[in-house]
N, C-alpha and C positions, 0 to 999 in steps of 0.2 A: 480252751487249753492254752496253755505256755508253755514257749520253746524251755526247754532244760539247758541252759544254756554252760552250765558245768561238764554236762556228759557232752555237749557238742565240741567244747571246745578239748577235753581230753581227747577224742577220738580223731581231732584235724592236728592237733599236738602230734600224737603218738603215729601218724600218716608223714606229716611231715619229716618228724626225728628218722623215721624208718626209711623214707625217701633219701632224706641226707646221708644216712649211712651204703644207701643202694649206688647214689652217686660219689661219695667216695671208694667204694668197691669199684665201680666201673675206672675212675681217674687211676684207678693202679694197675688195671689189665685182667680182674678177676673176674668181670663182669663182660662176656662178650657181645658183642653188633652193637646197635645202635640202643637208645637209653633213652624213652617218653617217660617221662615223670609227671605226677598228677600236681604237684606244689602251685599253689595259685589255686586251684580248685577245690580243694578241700572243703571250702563252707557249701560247695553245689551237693560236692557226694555228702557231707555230714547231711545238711538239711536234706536230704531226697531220701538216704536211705534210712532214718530214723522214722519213715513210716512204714516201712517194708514188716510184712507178716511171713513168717513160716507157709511156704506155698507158695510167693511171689515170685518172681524171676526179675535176671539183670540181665541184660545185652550190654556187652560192654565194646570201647573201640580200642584201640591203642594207649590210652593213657588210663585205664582202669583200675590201679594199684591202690588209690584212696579206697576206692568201692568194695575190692576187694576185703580189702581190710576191715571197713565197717560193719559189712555185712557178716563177719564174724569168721572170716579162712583164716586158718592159723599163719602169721605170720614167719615161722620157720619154714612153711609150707613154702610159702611163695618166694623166700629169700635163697632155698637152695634150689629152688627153681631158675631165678637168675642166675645164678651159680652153677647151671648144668647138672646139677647132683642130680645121682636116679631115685634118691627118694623124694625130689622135690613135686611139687603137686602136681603136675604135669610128667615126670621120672623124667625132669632135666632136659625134655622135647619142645617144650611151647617156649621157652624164652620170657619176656613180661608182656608181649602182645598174644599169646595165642594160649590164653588160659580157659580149662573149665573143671569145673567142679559141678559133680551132677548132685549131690545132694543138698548145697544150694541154690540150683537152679541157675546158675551162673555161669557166661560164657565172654568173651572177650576173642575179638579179631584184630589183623592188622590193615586190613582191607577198609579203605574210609569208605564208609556209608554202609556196611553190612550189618551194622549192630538192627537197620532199622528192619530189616527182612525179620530177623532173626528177633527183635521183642515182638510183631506180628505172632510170627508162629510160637514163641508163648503164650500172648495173650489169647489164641485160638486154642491152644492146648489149654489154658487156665477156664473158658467157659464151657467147657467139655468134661471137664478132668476134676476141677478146682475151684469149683463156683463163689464168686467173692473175691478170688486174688486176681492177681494183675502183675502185670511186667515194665521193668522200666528199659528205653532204651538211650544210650547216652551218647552221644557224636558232638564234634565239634562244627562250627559252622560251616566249613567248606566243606564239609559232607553233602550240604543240601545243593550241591552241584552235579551230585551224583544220581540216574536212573532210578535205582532200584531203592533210594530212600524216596522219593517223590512216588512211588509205585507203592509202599508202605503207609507211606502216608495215606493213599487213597484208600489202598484197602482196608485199613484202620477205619476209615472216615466212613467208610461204605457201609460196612460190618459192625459197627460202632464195637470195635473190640476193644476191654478193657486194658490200655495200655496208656503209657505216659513217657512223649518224648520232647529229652533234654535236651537242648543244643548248649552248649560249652562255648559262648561266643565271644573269641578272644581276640576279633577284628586281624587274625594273620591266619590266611591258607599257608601252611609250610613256611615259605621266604617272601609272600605277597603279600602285600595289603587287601584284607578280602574284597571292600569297595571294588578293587578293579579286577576281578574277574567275577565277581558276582553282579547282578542286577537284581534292584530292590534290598529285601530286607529277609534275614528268614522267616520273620514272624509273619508278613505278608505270604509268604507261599506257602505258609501252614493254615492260613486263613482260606488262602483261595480254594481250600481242599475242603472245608469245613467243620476243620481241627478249632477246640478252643482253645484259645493264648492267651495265656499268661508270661510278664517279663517283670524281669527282677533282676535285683544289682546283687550279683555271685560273690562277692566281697561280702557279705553280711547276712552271716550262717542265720541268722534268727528269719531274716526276710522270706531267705530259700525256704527253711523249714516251713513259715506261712504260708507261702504260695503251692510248695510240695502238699501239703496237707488239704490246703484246701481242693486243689486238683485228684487226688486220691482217695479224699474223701469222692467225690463225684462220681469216681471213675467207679467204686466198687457198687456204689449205687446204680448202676446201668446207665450212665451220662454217655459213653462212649470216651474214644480217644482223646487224649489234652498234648496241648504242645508248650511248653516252659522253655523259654529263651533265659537263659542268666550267663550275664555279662562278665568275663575274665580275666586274668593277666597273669603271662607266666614269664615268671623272671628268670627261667632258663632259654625261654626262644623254645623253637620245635620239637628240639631234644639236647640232651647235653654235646657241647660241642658246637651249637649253635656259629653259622659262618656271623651272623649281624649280630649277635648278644658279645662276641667276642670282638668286634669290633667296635662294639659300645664302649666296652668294659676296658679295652686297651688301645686304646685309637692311634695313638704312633706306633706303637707294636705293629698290631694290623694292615697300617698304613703302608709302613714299609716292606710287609711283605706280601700286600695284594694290590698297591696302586701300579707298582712296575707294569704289571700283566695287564692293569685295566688301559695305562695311556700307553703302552705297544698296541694293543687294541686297538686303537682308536687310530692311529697311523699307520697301522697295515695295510699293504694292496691289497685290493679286490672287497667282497664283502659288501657289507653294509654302505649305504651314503652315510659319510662323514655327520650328520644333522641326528640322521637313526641313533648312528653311538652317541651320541652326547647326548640327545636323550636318554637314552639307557642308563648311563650314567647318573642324569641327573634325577635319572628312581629310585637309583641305588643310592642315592648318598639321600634321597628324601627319605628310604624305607630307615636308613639307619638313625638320623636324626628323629625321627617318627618313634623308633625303639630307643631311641637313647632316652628322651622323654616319658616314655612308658616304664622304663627303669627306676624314675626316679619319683615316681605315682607312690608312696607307699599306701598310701589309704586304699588301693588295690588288695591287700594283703589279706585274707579274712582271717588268719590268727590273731595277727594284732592288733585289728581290730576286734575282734572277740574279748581278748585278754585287755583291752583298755577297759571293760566292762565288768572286769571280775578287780581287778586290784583293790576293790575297797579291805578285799577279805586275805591278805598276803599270806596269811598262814597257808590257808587251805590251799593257796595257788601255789606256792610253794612246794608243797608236800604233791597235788598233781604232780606238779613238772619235775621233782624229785622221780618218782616213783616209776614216772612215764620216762623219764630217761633211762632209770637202770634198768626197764624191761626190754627197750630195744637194744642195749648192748648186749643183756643177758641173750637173746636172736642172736645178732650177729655174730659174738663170739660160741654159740651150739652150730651157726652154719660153720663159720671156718673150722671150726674143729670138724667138723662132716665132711668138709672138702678136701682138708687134710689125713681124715681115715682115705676116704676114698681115691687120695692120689697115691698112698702107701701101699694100697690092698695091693 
């Protein structure tokens, strides 16, 4: 088989356009707390969830918004959800991390590393219940820091339950480079369990798809558990608002209003020895140069890279990205108008 790689890239198109307009809602105050967007990852959820069957389940983490989408929740759904609205898919309670829909089998938390319990106990419920399907679960890499996915993992490995976990591995725990607070690699501590692995470059929906496939293929066949590492980059930092993306982005801005604070720091009594802060320091300005370079990676991108592979056909990519634009405005402008009933009611 061959990726489709027109329905891939309309589905990380129309993820994206919807994300962008989620974050322009958020930059105006309509959108409240904080704001994980999936951009950058799009070619992991397109290629993973283009094998999912009716019966399959998702554990999701915090940044699930692509997944959700693919996997076919209406998108109005989930935008007056961000919105607080009560008829949003969660009645305006779960916010964009604490999403579920039980008749796709789909669940999302905001708790790093719970996605991995929780695709477990579907794929437990799936050979009971569901014989043939499978659950996927999706974390980022500083997940595998956490207990209770390494506790997943095993009983995965034990059980040999059909599931397949993704790590989302964007080399940043929150504001750290993962290198230093992790040791090894996570494909190794998914080995040391007896998980198969698989890694692939997250930029390049066709790849994902290849390796999603081949791993799900297996997994239905009674292989047991698989673990897919695909490599990422998100050009917004942690979430929107990001403290290092915005000092990428505006370095004398930033400069001047966060160096004051770092060299008072550094000449205060008491505290740290003077040698501790300048190191610290000099993390902080490695972690930002680190991000500024990562900023400017576009081959990172899996849209654009996707769409450098369809241009031969302009028409047709045209008339896409037509089409996929006016249906996420058509969303956003049925939320605001929902939002707006319900601040008049």
């Amino acid at each position: 088989m061959v990726a489709d790689l027109w329905k891939l890239y309309e589905r990380m198109l129309f993820s994206r356009l919807f994300e962008g307009e989620v974050a322009r809602l958020w930059r105006q105050g309509l959108i409240s707390g904080e704001m994980h967007l999936g951009i950058g990852e799009e070619g992991i959820a397109a290629g993973v969830t283009a094998h999912l069957q009716d019966g399959d389940a998702m554990a999701l983490d915090h940044r699930g918004t692509p997944q959700l989408l693919m996997r076919g929740i209406p998108p109005i759904s989930l935008l007056k959800e961000f919105l607080g609205l009560p008829d949003g898919l969660c009645a305006g309670q779960g916010g964009h991390m604490h999403l579920f829909a039980s008749e796709h089998l789909a669940a999302s938390s905001g708790i790093v590393g719970a996605s991995g319990p929780a695709a477990a106990g579907f794929a437990l419920a799936a050979r009971y219940l569901r014989p043939g399907k499978l659950s996927i679960g999706f974390f980022g890499e500083g997940a595998v820091n956490q207990g209770m996915l390494m506790e997943s993992f095993n009983l995965a490995a034990i059980w040999k339950l059909p599931v397949l976990y993704v790590c989302k591995d964007s080399e940043w725990s929150i504001f750290t480079y993962s290198t230093r607070v992790s040791a090894g690699n996570p494909s190794e501590r998914a080995r040391s369990f007896g998980l198969a692995v698989l890694e692939v470059d997250g930029s390049d929906v066709e790849a994902v798809w290849a390796a999603a496939g081949e791993a799900v293929g297996k997994i239905r066949n009674g292989a047991g558990a698989y673990f897919l590492r695909a490599r990422c980059f998100h050009p917004e930092g942690h979430f929107l608002g990001d403290q290092v993306v915005r000092f990428t982005r505006s370095p004398v801005k930033e400069s001047l209003r966060m160096m004051p604070a770092l060299i008072n720091s550094l000449f205060k009594r008491g505290g740290a020895p003077i040698r501790s802060r300048l190191e610290s320091l000099s993390i902080f300005l490695s972690d930002v140069a680190r991000s500024s370079r990562a900023n400017s990676q576009k081959t990172m991108d899996p849209l654009r890279n996707a769409r450098r592979k369809l241009v031969n056909e302009p028409a047709r990519l045209k008339e896409i990205e037509l089409r996929v634009k006016r249906e996420v405005a058509e969303v956003v402008s049925e939320a605001l108008a929902g939002k707006e009933r319900n601040q008049n009611a």
